[in-house]
MIKOLKOL-342814 format. One record per residue (C-alpha): residue in three letters; z, x negated, y. Coordinates in steps of 0.1 Angstrom, whole numbers, plus 5000, padded with zeros to 4 digits. Layout:
N
alaZXY...
END
This chain:
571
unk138571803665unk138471633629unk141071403640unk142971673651unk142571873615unk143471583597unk146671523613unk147371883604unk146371823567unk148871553569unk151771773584unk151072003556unk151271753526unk154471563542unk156372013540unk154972023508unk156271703494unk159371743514unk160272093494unk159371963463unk162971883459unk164172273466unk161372363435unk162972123418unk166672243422unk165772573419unk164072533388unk167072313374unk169672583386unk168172853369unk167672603337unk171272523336unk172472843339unk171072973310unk171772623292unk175372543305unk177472613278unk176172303259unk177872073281unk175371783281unk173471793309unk174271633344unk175871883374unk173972063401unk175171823428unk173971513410unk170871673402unk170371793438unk170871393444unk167871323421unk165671573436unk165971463467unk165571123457unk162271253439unk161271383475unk162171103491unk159370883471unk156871143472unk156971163510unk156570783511unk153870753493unk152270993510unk153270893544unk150870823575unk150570783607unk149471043635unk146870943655unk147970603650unk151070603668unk153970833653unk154870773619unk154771093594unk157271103566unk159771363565unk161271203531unk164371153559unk165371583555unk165771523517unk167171203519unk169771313546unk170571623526unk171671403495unk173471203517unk175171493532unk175871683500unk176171383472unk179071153467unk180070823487unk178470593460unk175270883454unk174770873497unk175370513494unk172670423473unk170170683490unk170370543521unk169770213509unk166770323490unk165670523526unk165870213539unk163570033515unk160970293517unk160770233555unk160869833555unk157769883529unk155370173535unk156770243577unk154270163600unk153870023625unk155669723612unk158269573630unk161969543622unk163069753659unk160670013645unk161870043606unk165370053624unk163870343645unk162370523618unk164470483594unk167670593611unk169470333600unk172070363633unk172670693627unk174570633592unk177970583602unk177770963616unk175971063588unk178670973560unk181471073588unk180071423587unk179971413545unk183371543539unk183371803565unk179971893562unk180672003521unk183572213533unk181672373564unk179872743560unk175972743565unk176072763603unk178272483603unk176172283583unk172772363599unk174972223629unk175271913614unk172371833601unk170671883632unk173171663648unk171671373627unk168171473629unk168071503663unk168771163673unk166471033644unk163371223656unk164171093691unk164070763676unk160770833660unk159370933691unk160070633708unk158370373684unk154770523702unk156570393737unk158070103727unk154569973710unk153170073748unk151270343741unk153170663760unk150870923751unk153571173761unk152371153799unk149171333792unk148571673783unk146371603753unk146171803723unk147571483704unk150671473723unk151571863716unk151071843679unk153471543678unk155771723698unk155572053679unk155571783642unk158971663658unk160872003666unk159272153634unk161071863610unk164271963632unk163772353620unk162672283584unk165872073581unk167672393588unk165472603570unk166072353538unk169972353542unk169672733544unk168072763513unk169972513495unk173172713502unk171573053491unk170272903457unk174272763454unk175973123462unk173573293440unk174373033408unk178073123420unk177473513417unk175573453386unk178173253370unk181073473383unk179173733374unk178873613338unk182573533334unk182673883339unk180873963317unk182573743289unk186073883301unk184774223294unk183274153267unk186073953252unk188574253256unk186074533241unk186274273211unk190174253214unk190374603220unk188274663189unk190174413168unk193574613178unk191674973166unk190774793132unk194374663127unk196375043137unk196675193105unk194975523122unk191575643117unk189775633154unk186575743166unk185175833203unk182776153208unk180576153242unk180676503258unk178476633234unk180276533201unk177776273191unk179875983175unk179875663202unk182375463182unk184775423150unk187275153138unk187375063104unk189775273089unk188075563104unk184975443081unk187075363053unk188775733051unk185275873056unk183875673027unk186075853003unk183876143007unk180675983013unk180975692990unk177475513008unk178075583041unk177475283068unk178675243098unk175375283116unk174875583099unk177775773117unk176875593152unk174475803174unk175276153146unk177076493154unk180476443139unk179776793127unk177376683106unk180076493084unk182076863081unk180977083053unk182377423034unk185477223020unk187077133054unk189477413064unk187277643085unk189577743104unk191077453115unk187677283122unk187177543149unk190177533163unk189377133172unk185877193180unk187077433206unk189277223218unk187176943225unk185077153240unk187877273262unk188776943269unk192376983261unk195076813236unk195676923203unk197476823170unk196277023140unk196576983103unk193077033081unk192577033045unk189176853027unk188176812995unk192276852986unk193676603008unk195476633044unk195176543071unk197076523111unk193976523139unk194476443173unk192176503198unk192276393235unk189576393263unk188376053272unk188276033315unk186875813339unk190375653356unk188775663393unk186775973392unk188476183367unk185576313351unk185776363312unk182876223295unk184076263258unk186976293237unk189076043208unk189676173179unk192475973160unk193276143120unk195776063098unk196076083060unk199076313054unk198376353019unk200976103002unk203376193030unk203076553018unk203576482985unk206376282994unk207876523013unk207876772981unk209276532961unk211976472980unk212676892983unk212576902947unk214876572942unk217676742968unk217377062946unk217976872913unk220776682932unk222577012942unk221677152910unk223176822893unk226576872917unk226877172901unk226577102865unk228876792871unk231377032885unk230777272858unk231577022829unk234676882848unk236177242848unk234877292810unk236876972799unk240477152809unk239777462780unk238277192759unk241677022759unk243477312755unk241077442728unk241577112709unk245377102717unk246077462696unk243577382667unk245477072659unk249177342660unk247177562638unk246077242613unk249777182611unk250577532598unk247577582579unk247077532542unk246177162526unk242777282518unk241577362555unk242277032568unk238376972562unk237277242579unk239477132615unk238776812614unk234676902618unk235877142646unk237776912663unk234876642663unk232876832672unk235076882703unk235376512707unk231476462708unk231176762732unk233876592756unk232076232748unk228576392761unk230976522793unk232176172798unk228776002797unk226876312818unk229776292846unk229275902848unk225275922854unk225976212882unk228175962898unk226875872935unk229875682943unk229475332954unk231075102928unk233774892939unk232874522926unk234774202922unk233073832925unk233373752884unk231373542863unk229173732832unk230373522807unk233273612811unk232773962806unk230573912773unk233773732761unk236174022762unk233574302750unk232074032722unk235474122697unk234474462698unk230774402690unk231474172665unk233774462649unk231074712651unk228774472636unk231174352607unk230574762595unk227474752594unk226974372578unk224974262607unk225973982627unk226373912667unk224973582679unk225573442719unk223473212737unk225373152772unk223472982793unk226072642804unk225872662845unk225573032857unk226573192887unk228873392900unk228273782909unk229774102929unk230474352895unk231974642886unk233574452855unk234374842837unk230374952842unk229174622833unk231574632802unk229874962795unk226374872806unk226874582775unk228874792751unk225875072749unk222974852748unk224574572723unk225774942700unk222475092705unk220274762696unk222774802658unk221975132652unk218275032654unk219074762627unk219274792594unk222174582574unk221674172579unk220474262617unk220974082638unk221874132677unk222173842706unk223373832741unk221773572762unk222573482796unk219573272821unk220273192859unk217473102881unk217472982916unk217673402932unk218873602901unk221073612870unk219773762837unk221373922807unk218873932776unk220274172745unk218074152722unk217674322686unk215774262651unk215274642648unk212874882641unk211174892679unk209775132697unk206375272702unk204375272733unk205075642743unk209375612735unk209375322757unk207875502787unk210675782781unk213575542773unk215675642803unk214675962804unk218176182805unk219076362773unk215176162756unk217375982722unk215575902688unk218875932672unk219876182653unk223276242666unk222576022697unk223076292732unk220376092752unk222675972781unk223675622774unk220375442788unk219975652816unk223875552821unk222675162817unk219775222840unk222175422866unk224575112862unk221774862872unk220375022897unk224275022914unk224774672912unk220774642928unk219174492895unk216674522875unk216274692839unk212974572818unk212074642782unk209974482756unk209574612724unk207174602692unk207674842660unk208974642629unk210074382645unk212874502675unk213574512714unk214074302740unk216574472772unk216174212802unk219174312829unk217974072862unk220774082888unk220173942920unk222173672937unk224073772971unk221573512995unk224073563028unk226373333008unk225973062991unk226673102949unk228772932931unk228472772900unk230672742870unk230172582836
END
């Protein structure tokens, strides 16, 4: 009876050694799974290869004998199993090291019975069945395990006969528990393929399961990252308008009333709360109720002086079609308001300037005809009233002059323009300059700039855009001024500088320089730099203006260059 409990002891220590190697796999499984992303540790089949191989020795060094006759390792399940699932060099060197095992711990001794034990004619149908034993389901691979254990437990129980001692003839007690240790190893090879297979599908599910996860993840993030970008404010109620989520411009919009206000402190809060007696009432209640309601809307709400467009739209489940919240998306109408007035107002001054424009054109023809009889009347009249027409009559000519110069700013008319260099044009107005500045003992100096190109002008405005700002730069200078034209040509613009060693301008006159009919002259009308200004502007350029009181102005005209062609460029 003691003999009989030891060889059970035995049995028992040989299982547990044998399923060290699933522990072992299933601890590394679980290990790497949480660990994976690092990329430096070894795969689960080559680890499954070092298990088993961990088995493998375990069993042998605890192996035995049973009642002397049948040996007792079942190191082969592991080893077969690393054979079966490893690579050709892995099950290579596995069988070699099976085979070692057996020549030095297998008893009895004997080469026919380390042959027997080992297996060692069973491995050319255990690596045939490899490759189609990796690709098989669970069934299929039980199958073939069994198909190699089978033989190899056969083989095992022979060694007892062929060392003469058939204890299979009798019914002992010894004979059934050998019996029942050589069908069980059969089972537990099953049982250990099994259970191999279910640790591998659930590392699959986890790790499917987990790239789920990341995908999801990965497009809230995107999905986040696209909310954050739309210039829109955004933010998601749950059914009972508690706020779930915002995007950024949401929180930026809100932080112009609530200047400390975090994120996390509108998460998880009653949008409501955020509302006080500055939003329009009744707007507020008409998208609370509609939220409620779960319907669409589009309303306009005023708070704290600004406007604003909300949407609101129930959020629902695709499959189910239950509603379990609503968006809310709000845009800033304020500058698009203001906009919008502007341009009202602009379209009334533009009617209202069609009108005057028309006005003066049909005042001109009585003008003329006004100014055509007083100078019959001068003829006829006495010697002595000559004095008194001439004032009349230019007074007529400054009233038609301030016609002239209103009817060219009201101009909308596209100018027609000619490819023409600038110096060009500086030449044929400089005579006239120079006259104007002979009067006045002041003097004209230009500074042309050698290589300059080419541009699309109106050569009559630009005459006149040089002809005002070259007579108004004298005016501002006293006797010994004097007034230059420069010319500079960079790689995407041409400039004209005029610049004056005049009295300047203060601060507050510059800002209403073009202003129409603003003039610090005394008999100036107020036109002729909002003229200048409307000229630029036609011909796309630029007007800038430097000035400093006592010692003059700087006007810097910037035209651009026409980048579809290429410029040309004279000297």
């Amino acid at each position: 009876m003691i003999v009989i409990i030891g060889a059970v002891k035995d049995i028992l220590l040989q299982i547990s050694a044998a399923c060290s190697f699933l522990f072992l796999f299933q601890w590394w499984v679980d290990r790497r799974f949480v660990t994976r992303k690092k990329g430096k540790l070894p795969n689960d089949q080559t680890f499954l290869i070092f298990a088993c191989t961990f088995s493998l020795i375990l069993c042998s060094l605890l192996s035995t004998t049973l009642f002397g006759v049948a040996y007792l390792n079942l190191g082969l399940i592991p080893a077969y199993i690393g054979i079966l699932y490893g690579t050709t060099r892995s099950g290579i060197l596995l069988s070699i090291f099976l085979l070692i095992c057996n020549v030095i711990i297998a008893e009895p001794t004997g080469i026919s019975n380390v042959i027997l034990n080992s297996g060692i004619l069973l491995y050319p149908l255990l690596f045939g069945l490899a490759k189609p034993f990796k690709k098989g389901t669970v069934v299929e691979k039980i199958g073939m395990l069994w198909m190699i254990l089978c033989p190899s437990m056969l083989f095992i129980a022979l060694v007892p006969i062929i060392g003469g001692e058939n204890i299979y003839e009798s019914n002992s007690v010894q004979a059934f528990l050998i019996t029942v240790y050589l069908f069980f190893t059969i089972a537990l090879g099953g049982i250990f393929v099994y259970y191999v297979e279910m640790v591998r599908s659930r590392l699959q599910d986890k790790v499917q399961m987990e790239n789920i996860s990341e995908s999801f993840q990965w497009e809230s993030e995107k999905l986040q990252q696209i909310t954050n970008v739309v210039p829109l404010s955004i933010m998601s109620l749950d059914e009972h308008g508690v706020v779930t989520d915002l995007n950024d411009c949401m929180l930026g919009m809100m932080r112009a009333h609530y200047p400390n206000l975090r994120k996390e402190d509108i998460i998880d809060e009653p949008v409501k709360k955020f509302f006080h007696s500055s939003v329009d009432t009744q707007a507020y209640m008409r998208v609370s109720d509609n939220i409620r309601s779960k319907r669409r809307s589009s309303e306009k709400m005023i708070h704290e002086s600004r406007i604003y467009q909300i949407y609101s739209a129930p959020l629902m489940h695709k499959s189910s079609g239950v509603t379990s919240g609503a968006v809310i998306i709000v845009q800033d109408m304020t500058n698009e308001e203001k906009l919008r007035v502007e341009l009202d107002h602009v379209e009334r001054l533009s009617l209202v300037g069609q009108m005057a424009a028309g006005i003066t054109h049909e005042i001109r023809n009585p003008m003329a005809v006004v100014r055509g009889f007083l100078q019959l009347m001068r003829e006829k009249s006495a010697q002595e009233l000559d004095s008194y027409y001439q004032i009349v009559m230019e007074e007529l000519d400054r009233a038609n002059s301030i016609i002239n110069d209103f009817l060219s700013l009201a101009q909308s008319r596209v100018s027609d323009k000619e490819k023409v260099l600038l110096h060009h044009i500086i030449e044929e107005v400089s005579p006239l300059l120079w006259a104007d500045a002979n009067l006045r003992g002041q003097s004209v100096e230009l500074k042309l700039s050698p290589s300059l190109h080419e541009l699309e002008l109106n050569v009559r405005e630009i005459k006149q855009l040089i002809l005002n700002l070259g007579r108004n730069g004298m005016e501002a200078m006293g006797p010994k001024g004097v007034l230059t034209l420069e010319t500079r040509s960079t790689h995407d613009k041409v400039e004209l500088i005029v610049t004056d060693s005049g009295v300047g301008m203060s601060e507050s006159q510059r800002e209403k320089l073009f202003l129409p009919f603003f003039t610090t002259k005394i008999q100036g009308t107020g036109l002729g730099l909002s003229l200048c200004l409307s000229i630029v502007e036609r011909h796309n350029g630029k007007i800038n203006v430097e000035s400093v009181e006592g010692e003059g102005t700087v006007f810097t005209i910037s035209f651009p260059l026409d980048k579809e062609e290429p410029s040309g460029v004279r000297s």
